[in-house]
N, C-alpha and C positions, 0 to 999 in steps of 0.2 A: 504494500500500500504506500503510493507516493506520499506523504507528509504535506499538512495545508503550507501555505506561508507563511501564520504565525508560529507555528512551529520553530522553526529555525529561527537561529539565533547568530549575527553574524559575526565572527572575533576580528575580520581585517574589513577596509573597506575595498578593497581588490581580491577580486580571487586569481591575483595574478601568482599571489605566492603560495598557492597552493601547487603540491606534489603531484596532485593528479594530472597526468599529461593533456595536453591543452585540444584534445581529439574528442577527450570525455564530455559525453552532453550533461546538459545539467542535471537530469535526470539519473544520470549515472553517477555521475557527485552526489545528489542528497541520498542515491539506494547505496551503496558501498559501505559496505560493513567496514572494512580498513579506514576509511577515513569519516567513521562514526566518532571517531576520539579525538575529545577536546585538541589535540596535541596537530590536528590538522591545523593549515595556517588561516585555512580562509572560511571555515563554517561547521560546525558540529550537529547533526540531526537527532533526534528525540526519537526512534522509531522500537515499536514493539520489540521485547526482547526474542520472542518465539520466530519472530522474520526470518527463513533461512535465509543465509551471507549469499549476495547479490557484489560482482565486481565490478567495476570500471575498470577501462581500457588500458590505464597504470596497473594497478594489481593483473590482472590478466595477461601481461607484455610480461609479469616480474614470475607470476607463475607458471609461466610456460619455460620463461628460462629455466627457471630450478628445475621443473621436468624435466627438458634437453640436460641438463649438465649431470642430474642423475642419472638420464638413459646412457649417455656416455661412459661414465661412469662403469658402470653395470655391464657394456659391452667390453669394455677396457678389463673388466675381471673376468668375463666371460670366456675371453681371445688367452688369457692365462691360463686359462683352464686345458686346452686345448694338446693334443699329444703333440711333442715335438721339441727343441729347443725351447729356452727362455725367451720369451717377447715374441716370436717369430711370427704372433698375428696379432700383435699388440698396437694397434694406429702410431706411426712417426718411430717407434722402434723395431718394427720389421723389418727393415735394411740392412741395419748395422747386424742383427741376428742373422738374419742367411746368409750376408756374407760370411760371418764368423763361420757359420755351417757350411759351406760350400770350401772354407778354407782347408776345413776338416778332414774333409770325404775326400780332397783332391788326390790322396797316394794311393784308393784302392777305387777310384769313382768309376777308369774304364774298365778295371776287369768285374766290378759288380753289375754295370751295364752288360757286359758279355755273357756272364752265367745268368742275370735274373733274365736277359731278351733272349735268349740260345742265341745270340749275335742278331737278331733281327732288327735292333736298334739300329745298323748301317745298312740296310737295305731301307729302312724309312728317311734316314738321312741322307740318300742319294734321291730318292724320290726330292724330297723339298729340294734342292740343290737343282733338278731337273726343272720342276714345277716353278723356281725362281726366275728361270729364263739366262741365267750367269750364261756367257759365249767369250770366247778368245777376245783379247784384246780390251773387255771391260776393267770397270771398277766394281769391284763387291766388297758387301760388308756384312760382317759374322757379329750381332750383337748376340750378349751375351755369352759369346764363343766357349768357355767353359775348357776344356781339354785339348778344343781345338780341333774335334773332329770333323765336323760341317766348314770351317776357317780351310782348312785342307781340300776338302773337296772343290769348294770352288776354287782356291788355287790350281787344281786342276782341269777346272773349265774355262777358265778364262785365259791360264798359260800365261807362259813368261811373256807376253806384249801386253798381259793386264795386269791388274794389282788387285791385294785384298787388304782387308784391314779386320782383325780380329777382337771384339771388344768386351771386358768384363772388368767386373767391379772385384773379383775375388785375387787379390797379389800371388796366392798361391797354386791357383790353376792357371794363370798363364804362365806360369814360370813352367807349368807341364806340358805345357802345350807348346811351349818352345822349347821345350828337350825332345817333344814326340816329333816335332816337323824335321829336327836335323837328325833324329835317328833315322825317320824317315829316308830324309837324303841321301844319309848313306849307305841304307840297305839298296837305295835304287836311283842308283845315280844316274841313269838314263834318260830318266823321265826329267822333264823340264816344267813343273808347276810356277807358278808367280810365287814371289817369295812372299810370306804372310810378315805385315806390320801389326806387332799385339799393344795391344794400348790398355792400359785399365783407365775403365772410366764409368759414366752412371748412363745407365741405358735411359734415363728419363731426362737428362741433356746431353744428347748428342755433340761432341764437340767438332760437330762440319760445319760447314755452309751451307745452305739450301740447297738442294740437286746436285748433289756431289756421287750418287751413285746411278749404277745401273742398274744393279741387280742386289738383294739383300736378305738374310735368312735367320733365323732365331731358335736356337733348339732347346727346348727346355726351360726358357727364360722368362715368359711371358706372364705364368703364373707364380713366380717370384716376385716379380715388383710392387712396390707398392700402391702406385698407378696405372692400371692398366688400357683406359685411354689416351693415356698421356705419353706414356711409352708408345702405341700405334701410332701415334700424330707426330711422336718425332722421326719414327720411320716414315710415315706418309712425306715430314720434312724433307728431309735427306735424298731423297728418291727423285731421279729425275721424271718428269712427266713419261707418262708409259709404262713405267719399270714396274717390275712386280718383288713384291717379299715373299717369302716362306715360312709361317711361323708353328714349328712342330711342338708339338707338345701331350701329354696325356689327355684326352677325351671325357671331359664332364659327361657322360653319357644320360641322354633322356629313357634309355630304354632299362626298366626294371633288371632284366636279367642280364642284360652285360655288366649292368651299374655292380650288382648283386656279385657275379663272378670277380670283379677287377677289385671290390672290397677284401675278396676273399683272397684272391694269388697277392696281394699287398700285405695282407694279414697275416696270413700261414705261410710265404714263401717270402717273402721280400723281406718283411723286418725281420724274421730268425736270419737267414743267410747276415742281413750288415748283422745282426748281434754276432756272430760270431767275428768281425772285425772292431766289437765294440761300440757301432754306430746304430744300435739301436732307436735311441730319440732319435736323431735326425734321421732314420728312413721313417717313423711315424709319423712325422711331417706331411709325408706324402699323402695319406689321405684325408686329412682335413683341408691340403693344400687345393685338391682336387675337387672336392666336393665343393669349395669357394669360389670356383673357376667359372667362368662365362661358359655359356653351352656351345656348341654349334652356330649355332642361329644367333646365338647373344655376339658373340664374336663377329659375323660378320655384317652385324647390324652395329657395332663399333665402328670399325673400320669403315664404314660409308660414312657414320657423323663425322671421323677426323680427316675427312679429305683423300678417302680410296675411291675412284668411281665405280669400282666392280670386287668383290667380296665372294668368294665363296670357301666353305670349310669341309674337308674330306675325311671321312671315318676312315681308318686303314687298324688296323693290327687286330680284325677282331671287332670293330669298336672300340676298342679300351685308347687307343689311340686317335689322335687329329689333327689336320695339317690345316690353318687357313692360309688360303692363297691369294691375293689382296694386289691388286693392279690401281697405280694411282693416275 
């Protein structure tokens, strides 16, 4: 019940100093339970004690934030909860976490790739490498490059009159990844790849110039980051008009039974085998990393807001795996 006007009783003769934000009608000023109290500057109401608490547009702006800042809150402990490394899905500290975790992994990362994929990992990693369009005489670029096996590949497709550039945030895997490309070389010194430039750096700023490649590939990195549109918009950056990416990665799957199967070979096969090198949390990572991940369709419904004009993502290994292939 609005209150007549004798009612009200006024303490200023502005209600310019009053707290309630200057959007609030007056109606909302004399119903507001919060600035029922004397201690308001500009008017105090007389209203029924039994009145349930009615806000203005101040209180309502004040309890929405305390909402937001508990819901955050609540997720921020929720993402602690979570199997895996410390912090690794904690907002603004997930970076510094899987880099630590990827520094980790890096002395036994490709031979657990080869027993947990029976080696099928390089047969999807040539596919993306294919699917990117890389040819002789380009420039390519391996974000996220990791060990350096997809960084190599294209050095191979594009040959010595192209160049590659290999990129990752972890100091530890590229330091393997340039012990693998010159052992490479000297098991097989005939072949003529483009020699791989490794760089660490943050796949969320690219340190190119706009159109500075041809062709471009991402293995395993995409559901790392902590930005995941923003990371595709600095590859859609970097890319010259036409050029295509390749971005591989494990398969958010929509479909029940593969979902259900890929839980399981991660569960009973994956995390015992790293336990036995110790890296148990960080291969648990892997399924909550995955279940977070953009689907199919979500991905390449990404990739079209940041500037790809054609988008599309391929199931390959079973489903448990996915390739989006992204033409800008």
């Amino acid at each position: 019940k609005v209150p007549s006007p004798g009612s009200i009783r006024y303490l200023s003769s502005s209600a310019r100093d009053c707290s309630v934000a200057a959007g609030s009608s007056t109606r909302d000023k004399m119903q507001c339970s919060q600035h029922r109290k004397a201690s308001c500057k500009a008017f105090a109401v007389h209203a029924p004690r039994q009145s349930p608490p009615i806000h203005c547009v101040s209180c309502r702006a004040r309890r929405k934030h305390i909402v937001q800042a508990t819901s955050s809150s609540s997720s921020s402990q929720q993402a602690e909860l979570l199997p895996g490394p410390r912090n690794a899905f904690v907002p603004g500290q997930e970076s510094e976490s899987r880099r630590q975790l990827f520094n980790r992994i890096s002395p036994v990362y490709d031979e657990l790739n080869d027993r947990l994929s029976l080696g099928q990992h390089r047969v999807w990693k040539r596919m993306a490498v294919k699917w990117c369009g890389a040819a002789p005489g380009q420039r390519a670029l391996d974000v996220c490059c990791g060990s350096g096996d997809l960084a190599m590949l294209l050095a191979a497709a594009v040959g010595q009159s192209g160049s590659v550039t290999g990129l990752d945030f972890a100091a530890d895997m590229l330091q393997d990844a340039s012990s693998r490309e010159a052992a490479a070389a000297a098991d097989a010194p005939w072949q003529r790849p483009a020699k791989v430039s490794w760089l660490q750096g943050d796949a969320l700023e690219l340190p190119f110039e706009d159109a500075s490649f041809d062709a471009a590939t991402m293995g395993y990195g995409l559901r790392n980051v902590a930005d995941i549109p923003r990371a595709l918009a600095e590859l859609a950056r970097v890319l010259l008009p036409g050029a295509k990416c390749a971005v591989l990665d494990f398969n958010n799957s929509s479909q029940p039974l593969v979902d259900s199967l890929q839980g399981l070979l991660l569960e009973q096969v994956v995390v015992p085998a790293a336990a036995l090198y110790g890296l148990e949390d960080e291969y648990r990572y892997l399924r909550p990393s995955i279940k977070r991940f953009p689907t199919g369709r979500e991905q390449e419904q990404l990739a079209r807001q940041v500037g790809f004009r054609h988008a599309v993502h391929y199931e390959i290994g079973f489903g448990m795996m996915g390739c989006l292939v992204a033409t800008k």
